[in-house]
FILUMBA-983201 format. One record per atom (N, C-alpha, C, O): residue in one letter; x, y, z; atom name. Coordinates in steps of 0.1 Angstrom, whole numbers, plus 2048, in hexadecimal, padded with zeros to 3 digits. Example, Ala and Ser with C-alpha at 12.3 -4.5 7.8 and 13.67 -1.06 7.14 Angstrom:
<pts>
<pt><r>a</r><u>884</u><v>7C7</v><w>84E</w><a>N</a></pt>
<pt><r>a</r><u>87B</u><v>7D3</v><w>84E</w><a>CA</a></pt>
<pt><r>a</r><u>884</u><v>7DF</v><w>84E</w><a>C</a></pt>
<pt><r>a</r><u>88E</u><v>7DF</v><w>855</w><a>O</a></pt>
<pt><r>s</r><u>880</u><v>7EA</v><w>847</w><a>N</a></pt>
<pt><r>s</r><u>889</u><v>7F5</v><w>847</w><a>CA</a></pt>
<pt><r>s</r><u>881</u><v>800</v><w>84F</w><a>C</a></pt>
<pt><r>s</r><u>886</u><v>80B</v><w>850</w><a>O</a></pt>
</pts>
This chain:
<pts>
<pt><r>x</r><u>808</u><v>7F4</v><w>800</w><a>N</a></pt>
<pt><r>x</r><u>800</u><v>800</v><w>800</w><a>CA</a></pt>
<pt><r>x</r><u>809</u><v>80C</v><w>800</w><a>C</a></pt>
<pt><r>x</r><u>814</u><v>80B</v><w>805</w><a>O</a></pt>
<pt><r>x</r><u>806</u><v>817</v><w>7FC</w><a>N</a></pt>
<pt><r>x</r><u>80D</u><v>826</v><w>7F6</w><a>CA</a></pt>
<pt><r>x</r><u>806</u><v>830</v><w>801</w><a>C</a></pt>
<pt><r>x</r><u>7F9</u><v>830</v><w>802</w><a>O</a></pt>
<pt><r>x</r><u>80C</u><v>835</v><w>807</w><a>N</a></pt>
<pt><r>x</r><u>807</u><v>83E</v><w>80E</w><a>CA</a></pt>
<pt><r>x</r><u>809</u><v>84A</v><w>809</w><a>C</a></pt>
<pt><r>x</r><u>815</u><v>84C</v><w>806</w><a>O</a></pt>
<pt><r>x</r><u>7FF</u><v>857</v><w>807</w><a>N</a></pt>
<pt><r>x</r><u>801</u><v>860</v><w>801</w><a>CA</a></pt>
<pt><r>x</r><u>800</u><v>86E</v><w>80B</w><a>C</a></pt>
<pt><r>x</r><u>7F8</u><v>870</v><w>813</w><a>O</a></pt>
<pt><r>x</r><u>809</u><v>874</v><w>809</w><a>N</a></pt>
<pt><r>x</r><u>807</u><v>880</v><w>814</w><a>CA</a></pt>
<pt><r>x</r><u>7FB</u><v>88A</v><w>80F</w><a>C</a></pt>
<pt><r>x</r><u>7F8</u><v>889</v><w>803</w><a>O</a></pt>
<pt><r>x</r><u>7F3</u><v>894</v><w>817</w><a>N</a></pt>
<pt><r>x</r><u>7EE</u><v>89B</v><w>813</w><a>CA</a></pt>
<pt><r>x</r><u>7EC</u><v>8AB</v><w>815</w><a>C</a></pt>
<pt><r>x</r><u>7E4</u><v>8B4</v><w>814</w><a>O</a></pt>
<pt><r>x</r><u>7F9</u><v>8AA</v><w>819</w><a>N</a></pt>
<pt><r>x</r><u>801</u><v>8BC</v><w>818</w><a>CA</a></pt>
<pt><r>x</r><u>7FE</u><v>8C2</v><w>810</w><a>C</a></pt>
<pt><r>x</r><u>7FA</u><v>8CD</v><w>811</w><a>O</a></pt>
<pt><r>x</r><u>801</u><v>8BB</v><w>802</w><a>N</a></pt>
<pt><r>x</r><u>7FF</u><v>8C3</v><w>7F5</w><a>CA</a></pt>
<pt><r>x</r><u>7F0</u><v>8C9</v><w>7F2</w><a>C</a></pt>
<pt><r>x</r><u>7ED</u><v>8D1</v><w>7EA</w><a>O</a></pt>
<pt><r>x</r><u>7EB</u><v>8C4</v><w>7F9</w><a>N</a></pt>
<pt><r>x</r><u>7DE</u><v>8C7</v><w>7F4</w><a>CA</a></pt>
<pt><r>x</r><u>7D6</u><v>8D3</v><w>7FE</w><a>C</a></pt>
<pt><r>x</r><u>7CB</u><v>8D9</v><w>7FD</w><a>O</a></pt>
<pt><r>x</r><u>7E2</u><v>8D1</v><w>808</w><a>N</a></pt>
<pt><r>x</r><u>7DE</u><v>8DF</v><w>813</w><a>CA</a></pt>
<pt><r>x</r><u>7E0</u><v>8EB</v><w>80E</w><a>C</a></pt>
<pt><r>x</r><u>7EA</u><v>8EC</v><w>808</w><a>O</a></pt>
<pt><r>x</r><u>7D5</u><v>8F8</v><w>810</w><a>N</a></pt>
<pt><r>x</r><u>7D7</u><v>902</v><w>80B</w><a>CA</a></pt>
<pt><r>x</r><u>7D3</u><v>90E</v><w>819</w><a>C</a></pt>
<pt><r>x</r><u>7CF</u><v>909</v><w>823</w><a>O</a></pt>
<pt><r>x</r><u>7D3</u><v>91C</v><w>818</w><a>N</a></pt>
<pt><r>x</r><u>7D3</u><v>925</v><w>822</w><a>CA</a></pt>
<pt><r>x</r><u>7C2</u><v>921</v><w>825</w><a>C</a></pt>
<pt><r>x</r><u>7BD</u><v>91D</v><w>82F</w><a>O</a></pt>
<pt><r>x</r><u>7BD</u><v>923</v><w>819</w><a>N</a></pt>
<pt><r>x</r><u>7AE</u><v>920</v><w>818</w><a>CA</a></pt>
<pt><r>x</r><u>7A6</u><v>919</v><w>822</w><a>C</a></pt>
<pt><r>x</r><u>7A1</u><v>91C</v><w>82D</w><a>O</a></pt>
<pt><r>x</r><u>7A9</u><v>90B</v><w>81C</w><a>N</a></pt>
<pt><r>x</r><u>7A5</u><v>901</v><w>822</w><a>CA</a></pt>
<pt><r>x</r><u>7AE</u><v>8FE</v><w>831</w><a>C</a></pt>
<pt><r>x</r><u>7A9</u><v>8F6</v><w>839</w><a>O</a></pt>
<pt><r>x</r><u>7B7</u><v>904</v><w>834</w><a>N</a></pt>
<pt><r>x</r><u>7B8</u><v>907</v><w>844</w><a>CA</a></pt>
<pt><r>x</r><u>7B5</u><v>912</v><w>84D</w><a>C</a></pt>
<pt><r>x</r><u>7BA</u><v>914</v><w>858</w><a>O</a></pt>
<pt><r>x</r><u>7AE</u><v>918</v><w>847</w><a>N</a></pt>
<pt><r>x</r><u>7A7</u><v>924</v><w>84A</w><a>CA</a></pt>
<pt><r>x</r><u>798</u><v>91D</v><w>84C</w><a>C</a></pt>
<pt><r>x</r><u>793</u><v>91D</v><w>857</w><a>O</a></pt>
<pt><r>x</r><u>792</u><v>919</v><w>844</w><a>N</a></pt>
<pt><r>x</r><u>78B</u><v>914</v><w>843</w><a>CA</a></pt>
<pt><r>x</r><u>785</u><v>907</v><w>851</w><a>C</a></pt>
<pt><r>x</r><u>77A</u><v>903</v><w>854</w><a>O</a></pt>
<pt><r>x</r><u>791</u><v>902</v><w>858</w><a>N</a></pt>
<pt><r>x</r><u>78E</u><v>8F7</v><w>85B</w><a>CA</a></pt>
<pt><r>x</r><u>793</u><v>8FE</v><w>86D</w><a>C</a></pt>
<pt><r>x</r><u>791</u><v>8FA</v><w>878</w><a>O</a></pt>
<pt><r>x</r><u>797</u><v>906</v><w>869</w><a>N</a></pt>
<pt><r>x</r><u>79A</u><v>910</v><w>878</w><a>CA</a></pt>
<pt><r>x</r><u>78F</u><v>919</v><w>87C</w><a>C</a></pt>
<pt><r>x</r><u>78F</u><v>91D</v><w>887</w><a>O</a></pt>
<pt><r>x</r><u>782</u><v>91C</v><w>870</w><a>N</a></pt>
<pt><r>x</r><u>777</u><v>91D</v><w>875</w><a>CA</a></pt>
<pt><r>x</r><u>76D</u><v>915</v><w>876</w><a>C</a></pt>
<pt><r>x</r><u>762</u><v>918</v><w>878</w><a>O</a></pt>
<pt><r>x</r><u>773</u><v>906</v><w>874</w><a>N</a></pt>
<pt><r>x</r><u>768</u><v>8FB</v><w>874</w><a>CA</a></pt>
<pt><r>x</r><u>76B</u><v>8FC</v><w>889</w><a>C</a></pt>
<pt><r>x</r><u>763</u><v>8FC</v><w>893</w><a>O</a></pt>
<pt><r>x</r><u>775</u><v>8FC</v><w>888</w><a>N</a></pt>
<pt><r>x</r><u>77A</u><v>8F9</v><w>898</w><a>CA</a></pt>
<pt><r>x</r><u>774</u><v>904</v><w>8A1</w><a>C</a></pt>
<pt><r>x</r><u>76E</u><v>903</v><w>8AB</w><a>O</a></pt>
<pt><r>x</r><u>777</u><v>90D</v><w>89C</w><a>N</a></pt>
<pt><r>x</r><u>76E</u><v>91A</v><w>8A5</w><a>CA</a></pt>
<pt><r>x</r><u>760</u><v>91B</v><w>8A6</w><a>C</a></pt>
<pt><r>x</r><u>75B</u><v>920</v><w>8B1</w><a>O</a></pt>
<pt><r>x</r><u>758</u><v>914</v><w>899</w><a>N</a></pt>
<pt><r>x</r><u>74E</u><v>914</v><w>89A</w><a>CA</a></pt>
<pt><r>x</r><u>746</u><v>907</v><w>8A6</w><a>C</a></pt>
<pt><r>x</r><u>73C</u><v>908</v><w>8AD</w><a>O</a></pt>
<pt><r>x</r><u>74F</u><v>8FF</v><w>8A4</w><a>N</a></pt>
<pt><r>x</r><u>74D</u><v>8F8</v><w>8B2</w><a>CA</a></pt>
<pt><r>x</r><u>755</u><v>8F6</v><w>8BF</w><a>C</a></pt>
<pt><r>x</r><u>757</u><v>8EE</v><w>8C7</w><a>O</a></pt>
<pt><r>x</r><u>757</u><v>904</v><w>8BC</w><a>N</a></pt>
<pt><r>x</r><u>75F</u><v>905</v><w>8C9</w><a>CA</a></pt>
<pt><r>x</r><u>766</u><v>900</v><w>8CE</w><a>C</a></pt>
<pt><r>x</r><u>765</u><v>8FE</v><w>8DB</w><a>O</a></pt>
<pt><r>x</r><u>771</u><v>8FB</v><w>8C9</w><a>N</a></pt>
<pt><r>x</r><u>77F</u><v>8F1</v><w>8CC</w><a>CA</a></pt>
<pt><r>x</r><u>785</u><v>8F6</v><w>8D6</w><a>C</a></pt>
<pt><r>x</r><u>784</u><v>902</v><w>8DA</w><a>O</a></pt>
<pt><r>x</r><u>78B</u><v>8EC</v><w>8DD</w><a>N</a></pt>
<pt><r>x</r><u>794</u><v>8F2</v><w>8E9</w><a>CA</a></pt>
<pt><r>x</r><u>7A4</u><v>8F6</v><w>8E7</w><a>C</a></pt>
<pt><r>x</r><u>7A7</u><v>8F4</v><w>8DC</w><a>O</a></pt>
<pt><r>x</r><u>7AA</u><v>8F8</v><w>8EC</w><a>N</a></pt>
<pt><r>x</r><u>7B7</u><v>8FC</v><w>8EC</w><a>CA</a></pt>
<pt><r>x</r><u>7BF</u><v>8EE</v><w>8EF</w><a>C</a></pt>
<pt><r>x</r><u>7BC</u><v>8E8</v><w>8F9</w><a>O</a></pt>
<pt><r>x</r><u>7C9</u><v>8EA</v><w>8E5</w><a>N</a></pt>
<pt><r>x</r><u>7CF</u><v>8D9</v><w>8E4</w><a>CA</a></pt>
<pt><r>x</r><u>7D8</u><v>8DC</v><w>8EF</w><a>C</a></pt>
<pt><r>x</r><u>7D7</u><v>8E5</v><w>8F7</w><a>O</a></pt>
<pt><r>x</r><u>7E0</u><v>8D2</v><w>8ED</w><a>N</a></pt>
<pt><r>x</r><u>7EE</u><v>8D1</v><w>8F4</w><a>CA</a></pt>
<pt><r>x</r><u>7F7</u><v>8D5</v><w>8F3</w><a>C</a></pt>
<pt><r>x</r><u>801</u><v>8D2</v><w>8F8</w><a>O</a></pt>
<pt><r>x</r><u>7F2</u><v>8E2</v><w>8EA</w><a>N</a></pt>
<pt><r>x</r><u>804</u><v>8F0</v><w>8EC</w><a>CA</a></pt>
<pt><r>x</r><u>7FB</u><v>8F9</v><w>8F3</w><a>C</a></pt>
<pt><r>x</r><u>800</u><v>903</v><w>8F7</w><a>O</a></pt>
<pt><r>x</r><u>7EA</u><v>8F7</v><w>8F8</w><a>N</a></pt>
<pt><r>x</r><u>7E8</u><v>902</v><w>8FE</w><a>CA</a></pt>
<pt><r>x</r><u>7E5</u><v>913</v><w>8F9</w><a>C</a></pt>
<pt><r>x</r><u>7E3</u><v>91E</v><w>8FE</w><a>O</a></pt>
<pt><r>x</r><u>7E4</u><v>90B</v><w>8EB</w><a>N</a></pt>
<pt><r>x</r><u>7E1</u><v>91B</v><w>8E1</w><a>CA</a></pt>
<pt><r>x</r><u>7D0</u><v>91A</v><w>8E4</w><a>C</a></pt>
<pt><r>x</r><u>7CA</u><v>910</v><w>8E2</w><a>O</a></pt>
<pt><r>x</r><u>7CB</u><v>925</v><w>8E8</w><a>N</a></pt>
<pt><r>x</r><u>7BC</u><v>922</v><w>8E4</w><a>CA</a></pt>
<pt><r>x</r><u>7B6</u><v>926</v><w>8D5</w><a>C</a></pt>
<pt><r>x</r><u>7BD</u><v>928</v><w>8CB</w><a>O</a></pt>
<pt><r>x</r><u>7A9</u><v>927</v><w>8D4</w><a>N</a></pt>
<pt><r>x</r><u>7A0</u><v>92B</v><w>8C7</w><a>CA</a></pt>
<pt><r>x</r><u>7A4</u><v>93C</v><w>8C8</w><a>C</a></pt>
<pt><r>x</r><u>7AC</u><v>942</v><w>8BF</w><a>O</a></pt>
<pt><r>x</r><u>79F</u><v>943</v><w>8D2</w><a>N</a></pt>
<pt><r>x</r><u>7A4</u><v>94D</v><w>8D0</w><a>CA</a></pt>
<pt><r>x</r><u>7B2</u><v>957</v><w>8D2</w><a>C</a></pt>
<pt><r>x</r><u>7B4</u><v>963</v><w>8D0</w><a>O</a></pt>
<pt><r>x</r><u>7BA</u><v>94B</v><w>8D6</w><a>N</a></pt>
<pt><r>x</r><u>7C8</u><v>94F</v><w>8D3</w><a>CA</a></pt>
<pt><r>x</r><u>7D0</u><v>950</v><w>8C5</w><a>C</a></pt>
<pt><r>x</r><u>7D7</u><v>959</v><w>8C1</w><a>O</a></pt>
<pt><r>x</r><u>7CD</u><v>946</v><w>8BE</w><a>N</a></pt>
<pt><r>x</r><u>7D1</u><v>942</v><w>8AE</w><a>CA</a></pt>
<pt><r>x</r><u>7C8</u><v>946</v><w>8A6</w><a>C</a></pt>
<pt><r>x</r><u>7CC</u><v>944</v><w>89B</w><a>O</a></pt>
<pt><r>x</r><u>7B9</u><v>94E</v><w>8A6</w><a>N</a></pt>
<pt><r>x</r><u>7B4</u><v>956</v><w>89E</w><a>CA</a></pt>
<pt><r>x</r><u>7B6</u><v>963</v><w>8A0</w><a>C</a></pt>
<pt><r>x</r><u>7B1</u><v>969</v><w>896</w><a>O</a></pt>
<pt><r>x</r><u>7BB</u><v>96B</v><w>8AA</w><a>N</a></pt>
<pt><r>x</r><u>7C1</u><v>978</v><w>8AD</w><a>CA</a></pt>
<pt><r>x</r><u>7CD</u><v>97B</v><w>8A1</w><a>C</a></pt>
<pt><r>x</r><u>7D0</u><v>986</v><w>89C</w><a>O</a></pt>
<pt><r>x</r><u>7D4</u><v>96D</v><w>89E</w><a>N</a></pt>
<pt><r>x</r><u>7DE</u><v>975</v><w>892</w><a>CA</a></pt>
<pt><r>x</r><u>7DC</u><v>968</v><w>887</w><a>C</a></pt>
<pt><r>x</r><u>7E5</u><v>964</v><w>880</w><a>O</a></pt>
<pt><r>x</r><u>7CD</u><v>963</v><w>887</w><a>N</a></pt>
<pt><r>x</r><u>7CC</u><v>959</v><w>87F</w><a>CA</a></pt>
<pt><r>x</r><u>7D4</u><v>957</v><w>870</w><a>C</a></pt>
<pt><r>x</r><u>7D6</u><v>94C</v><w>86B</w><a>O</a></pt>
<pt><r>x</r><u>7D8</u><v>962</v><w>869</w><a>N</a></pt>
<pt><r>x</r><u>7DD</u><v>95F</v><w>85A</w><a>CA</a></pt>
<pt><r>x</r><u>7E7</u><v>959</v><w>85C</w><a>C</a></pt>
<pt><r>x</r><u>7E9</u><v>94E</v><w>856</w><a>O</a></pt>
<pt><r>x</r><u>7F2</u><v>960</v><w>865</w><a>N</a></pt>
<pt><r>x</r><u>800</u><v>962</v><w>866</w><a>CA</a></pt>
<pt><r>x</r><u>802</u><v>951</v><w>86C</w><a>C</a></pt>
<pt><r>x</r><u>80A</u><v>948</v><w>86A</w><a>O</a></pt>
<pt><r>x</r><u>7F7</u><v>953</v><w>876</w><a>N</a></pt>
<pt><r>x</r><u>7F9</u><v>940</v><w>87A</w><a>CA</a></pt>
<pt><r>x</r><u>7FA</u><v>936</v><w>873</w><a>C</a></pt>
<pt><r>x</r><u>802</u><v>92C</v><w>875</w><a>O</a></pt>
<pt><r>x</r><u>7EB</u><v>93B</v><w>867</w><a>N</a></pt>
<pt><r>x</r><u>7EB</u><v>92F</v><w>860</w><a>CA</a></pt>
<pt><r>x</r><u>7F8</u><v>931</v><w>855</w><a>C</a></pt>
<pt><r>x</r><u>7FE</u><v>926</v><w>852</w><a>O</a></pt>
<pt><r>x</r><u>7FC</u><v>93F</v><w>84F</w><a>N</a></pt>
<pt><r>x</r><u>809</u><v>938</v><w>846</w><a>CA</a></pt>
<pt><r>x</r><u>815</u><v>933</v><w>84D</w><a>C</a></pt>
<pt><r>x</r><u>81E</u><v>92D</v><w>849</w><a>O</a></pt>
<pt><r>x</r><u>814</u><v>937</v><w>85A</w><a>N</a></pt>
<pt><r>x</r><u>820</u><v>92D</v><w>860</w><a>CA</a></pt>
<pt><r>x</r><u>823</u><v>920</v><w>85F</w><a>C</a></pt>
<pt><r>x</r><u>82D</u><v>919</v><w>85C</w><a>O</a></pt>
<pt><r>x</r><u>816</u><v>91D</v><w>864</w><a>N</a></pt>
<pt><r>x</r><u>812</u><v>90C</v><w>867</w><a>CA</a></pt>
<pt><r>x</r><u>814</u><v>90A</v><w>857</w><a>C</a></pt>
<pt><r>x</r><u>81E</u><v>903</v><w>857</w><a>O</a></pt>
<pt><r>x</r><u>811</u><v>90C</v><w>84C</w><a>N</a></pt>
<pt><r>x</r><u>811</u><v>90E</v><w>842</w><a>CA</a></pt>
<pt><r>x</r><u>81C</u><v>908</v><w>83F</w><a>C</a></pt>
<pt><r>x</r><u>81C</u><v>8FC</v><w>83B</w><a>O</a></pt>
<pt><r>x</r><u>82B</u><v>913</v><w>842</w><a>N</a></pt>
<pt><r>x</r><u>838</u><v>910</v><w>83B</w><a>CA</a></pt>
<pt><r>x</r><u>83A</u><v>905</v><w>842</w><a>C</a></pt>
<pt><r>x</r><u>83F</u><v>8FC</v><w>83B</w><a>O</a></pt>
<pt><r>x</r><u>839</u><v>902</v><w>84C</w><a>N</a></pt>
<pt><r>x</r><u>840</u><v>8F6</v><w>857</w><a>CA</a></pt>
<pt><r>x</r><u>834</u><v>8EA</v><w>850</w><a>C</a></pt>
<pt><r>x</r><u>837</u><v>8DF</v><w>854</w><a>O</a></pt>
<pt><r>x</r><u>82C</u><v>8E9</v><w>84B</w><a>N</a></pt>
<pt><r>x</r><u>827</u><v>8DD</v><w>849</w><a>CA</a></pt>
<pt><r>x</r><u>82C</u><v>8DD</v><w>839</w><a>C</a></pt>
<pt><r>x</r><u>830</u><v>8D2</v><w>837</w><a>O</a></pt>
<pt><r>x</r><u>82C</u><v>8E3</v><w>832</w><a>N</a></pt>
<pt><r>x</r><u>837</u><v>8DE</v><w>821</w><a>CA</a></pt>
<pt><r>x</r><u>840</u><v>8DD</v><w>825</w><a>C</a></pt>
<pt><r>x</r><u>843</u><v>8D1</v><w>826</w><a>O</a></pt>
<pt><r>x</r><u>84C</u><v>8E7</v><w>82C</w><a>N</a></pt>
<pt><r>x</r><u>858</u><v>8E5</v><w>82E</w><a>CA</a></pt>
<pt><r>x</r><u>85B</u><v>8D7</v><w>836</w><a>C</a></pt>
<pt><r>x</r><u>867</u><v>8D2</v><w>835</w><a>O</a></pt>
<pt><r>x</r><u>850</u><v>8CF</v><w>83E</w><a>N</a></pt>
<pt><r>x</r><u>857</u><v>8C6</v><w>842</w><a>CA</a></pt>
<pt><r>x</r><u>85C</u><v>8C7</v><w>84E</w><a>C</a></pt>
<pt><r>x</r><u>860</u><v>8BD</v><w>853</w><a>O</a></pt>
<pt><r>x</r><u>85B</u><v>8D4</v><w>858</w><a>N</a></pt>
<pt><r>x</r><u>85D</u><v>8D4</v><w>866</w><a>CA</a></pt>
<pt><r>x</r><u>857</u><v>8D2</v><w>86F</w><a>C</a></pt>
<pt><r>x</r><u>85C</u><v>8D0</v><w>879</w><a>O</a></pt>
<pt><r>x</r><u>847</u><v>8D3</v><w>86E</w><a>N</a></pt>
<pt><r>x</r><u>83F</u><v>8D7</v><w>87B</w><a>CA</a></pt>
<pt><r>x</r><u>83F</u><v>8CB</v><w>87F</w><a>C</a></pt>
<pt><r>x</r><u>83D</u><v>8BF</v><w>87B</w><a>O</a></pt>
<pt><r>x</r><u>845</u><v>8D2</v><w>88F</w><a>N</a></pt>
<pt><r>x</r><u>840</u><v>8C1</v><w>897</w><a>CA</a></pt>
<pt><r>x</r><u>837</u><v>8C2</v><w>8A1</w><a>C</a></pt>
<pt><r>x</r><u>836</u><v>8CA</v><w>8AA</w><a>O</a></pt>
<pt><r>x</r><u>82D</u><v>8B6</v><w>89C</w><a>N</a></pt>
<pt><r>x</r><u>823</u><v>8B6</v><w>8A8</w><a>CA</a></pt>
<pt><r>x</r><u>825</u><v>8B6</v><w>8B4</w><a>C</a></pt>
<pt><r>x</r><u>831</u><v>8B2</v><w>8B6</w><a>O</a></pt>
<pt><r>x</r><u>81E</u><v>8B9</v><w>8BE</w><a>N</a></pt>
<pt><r>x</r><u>820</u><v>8B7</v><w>8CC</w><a>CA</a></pt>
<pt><r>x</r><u>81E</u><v>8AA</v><w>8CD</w><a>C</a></pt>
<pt><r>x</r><u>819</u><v>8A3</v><w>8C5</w><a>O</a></pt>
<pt><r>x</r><u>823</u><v>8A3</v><w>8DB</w><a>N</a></pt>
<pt><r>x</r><u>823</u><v>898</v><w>8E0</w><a>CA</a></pt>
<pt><r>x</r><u>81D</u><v>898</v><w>8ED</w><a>C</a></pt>
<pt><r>x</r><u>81D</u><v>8A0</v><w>8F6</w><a>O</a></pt>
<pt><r>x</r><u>816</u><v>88B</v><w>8EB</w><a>N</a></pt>
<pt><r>x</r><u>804</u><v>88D</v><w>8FA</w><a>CA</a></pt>
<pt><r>x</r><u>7FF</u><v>87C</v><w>8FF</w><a>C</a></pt>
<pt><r>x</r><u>7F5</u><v>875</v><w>8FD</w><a>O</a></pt>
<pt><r>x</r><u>80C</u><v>87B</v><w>908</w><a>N</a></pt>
<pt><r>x</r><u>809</u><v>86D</v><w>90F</w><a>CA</a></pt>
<pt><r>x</r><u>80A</u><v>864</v><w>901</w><a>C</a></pt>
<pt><r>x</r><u>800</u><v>85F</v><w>8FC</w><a>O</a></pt>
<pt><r>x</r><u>812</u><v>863</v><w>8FD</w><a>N</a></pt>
<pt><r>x</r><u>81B</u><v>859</v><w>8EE</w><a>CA</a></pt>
<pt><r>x</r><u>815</u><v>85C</v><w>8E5</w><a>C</a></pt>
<pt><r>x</r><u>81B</u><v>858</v><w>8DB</w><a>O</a></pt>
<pt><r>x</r><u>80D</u><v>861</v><w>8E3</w><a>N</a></pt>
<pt><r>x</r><u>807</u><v>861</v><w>8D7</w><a>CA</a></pt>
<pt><r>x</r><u>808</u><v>870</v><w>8D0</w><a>C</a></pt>
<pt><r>x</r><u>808</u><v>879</v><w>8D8</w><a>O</a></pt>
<pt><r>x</r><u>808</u><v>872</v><w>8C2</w><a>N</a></pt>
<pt><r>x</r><u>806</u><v>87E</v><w>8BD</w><a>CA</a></pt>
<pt><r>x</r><u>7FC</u><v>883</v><w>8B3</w><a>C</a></pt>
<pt><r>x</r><u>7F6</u><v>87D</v><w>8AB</w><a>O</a></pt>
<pt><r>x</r><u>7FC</u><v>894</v><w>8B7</w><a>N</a></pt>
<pt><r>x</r><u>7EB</u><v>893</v><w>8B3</w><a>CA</a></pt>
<pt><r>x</r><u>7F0</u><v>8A0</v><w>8A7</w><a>C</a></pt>
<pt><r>x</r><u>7F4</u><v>8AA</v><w>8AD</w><a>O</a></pt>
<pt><r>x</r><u>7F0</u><v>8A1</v><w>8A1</w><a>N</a></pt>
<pt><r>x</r><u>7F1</u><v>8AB</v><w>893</w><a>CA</a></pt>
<pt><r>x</r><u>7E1</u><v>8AD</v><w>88E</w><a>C</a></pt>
<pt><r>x</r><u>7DD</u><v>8A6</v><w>885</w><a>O</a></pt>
<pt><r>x</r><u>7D7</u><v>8B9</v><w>896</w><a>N</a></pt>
<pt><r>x</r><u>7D0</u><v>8B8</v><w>895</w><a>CA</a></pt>
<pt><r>x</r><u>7C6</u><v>8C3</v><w>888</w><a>C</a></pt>
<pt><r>x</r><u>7BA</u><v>8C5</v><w>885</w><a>O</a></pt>
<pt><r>x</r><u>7CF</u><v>8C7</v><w>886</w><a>N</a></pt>
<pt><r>x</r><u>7CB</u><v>8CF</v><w>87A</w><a>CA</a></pt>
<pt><r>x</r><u>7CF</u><v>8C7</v><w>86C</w><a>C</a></pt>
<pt><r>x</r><u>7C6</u><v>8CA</v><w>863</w><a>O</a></pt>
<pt><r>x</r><u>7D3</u><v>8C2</v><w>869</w><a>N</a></pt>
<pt><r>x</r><u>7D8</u><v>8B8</v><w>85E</w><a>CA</a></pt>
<pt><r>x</r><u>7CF</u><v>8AC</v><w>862</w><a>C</a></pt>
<pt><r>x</r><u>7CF</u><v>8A5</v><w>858</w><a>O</a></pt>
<pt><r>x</r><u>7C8</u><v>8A6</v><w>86D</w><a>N</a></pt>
<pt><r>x</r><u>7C0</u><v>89D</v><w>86D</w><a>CA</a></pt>
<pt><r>x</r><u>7AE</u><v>8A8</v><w>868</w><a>C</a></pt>
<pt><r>x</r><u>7A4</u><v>8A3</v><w>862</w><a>O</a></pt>
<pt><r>x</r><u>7B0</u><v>8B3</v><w>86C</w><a>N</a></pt>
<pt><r>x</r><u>7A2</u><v>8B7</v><w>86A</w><a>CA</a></pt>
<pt><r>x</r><u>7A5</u><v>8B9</v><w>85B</w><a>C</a></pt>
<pt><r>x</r><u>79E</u><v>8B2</v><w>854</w><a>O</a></pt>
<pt><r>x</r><u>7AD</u><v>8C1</v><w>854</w><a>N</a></pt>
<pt><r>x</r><u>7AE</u><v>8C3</v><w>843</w><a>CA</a></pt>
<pt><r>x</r><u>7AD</u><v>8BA</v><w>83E</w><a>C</a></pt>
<pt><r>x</r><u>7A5</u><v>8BA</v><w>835</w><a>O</a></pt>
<pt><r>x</r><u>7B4</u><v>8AD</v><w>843</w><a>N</a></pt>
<pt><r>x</r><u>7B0</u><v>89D</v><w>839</w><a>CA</a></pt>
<pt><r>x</r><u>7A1</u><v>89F</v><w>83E</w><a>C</a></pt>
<pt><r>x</r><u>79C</u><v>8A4</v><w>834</w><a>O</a></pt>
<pt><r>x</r><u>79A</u><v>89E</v><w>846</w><a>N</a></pt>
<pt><r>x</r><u>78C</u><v>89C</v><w>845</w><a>CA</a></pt>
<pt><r>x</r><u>783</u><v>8A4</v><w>838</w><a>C</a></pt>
<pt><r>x</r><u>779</u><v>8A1</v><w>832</w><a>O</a></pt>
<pt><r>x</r><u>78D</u><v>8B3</v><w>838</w><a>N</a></pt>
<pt><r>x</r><u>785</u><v>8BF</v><w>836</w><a>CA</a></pt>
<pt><r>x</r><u>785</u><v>8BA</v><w>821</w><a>C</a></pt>
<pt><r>x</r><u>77C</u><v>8BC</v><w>819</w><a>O</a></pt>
<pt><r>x</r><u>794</u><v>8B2</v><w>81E</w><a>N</a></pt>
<pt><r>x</r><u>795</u><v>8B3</v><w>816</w><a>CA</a></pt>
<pt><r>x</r><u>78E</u><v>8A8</v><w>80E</w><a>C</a></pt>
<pt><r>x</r><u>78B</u><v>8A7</v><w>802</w><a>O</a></pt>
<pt><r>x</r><u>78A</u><v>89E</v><w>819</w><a>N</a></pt>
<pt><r>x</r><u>785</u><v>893</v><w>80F</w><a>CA</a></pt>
<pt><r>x</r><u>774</u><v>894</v><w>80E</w><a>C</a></pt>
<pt><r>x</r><u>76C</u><v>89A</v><w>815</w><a>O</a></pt>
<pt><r>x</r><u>773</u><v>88D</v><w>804</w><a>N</a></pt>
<pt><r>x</r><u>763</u><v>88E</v><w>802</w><a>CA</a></pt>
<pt><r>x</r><u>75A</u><v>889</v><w>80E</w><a>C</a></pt>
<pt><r>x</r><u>74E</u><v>88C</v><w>811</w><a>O</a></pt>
<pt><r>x</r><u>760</u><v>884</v><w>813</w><a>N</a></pt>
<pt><r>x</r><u>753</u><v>87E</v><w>824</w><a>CA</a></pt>
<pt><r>x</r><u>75F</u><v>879</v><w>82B</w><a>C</a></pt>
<pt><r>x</r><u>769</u><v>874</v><w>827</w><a>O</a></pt>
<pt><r>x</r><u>75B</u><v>87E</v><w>839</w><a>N</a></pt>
<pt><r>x</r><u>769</u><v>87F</v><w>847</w><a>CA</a></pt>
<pt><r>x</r><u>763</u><v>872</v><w>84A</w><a>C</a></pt>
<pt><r>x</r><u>768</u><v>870</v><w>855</w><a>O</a></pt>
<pt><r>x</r><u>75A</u><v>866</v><w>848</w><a>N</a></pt>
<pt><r>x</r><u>75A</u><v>858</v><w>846</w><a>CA</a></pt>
<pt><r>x</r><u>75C</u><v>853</v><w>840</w><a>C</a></pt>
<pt><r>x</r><u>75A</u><v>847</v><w>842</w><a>O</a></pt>
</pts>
């Protein structure tokens, strides 16, 4: 089996987009402790950060009792595919 990444297919848009799906239901603040309304006070600048570090290949998830949660790239795969089932 081929596993395919789906960075490329990430855009400002559609993480913009999926950062008001989370506001809209009121997400809580993860495990760096940023809240909703901390990261939409300079929301652009955030999302092109997160941006360069997820093409570039740097961003590292946090780590949370072994497991790791990269949770914006788990909501885009949802946002990008035709049904999150």
């Amino acid at each position: 089996m081929k596993a395919h990444s789906l960075i490329g297919r990430i855009d400002i848009g559609l993480m913009r987009d999926a950062f008001k799906a989370v506001k809209r239901n009121r997400g809580a603040a993860g495990v760096d402790k940023v809240s909703i309304q901390m990261f939409g006070a300079n929301l652009m600048d955030n999302l092109h950060a997160l941006m360069r570090e997820l093409k570039s290949g740097s961003y590292e998830p946090c780590l949370c009792a072994g497991s790791i949660f990269l949770r914006i790239e788990t909501k885009l795969s949802f946002a990008a595919s035709a049904s999150p089932w």
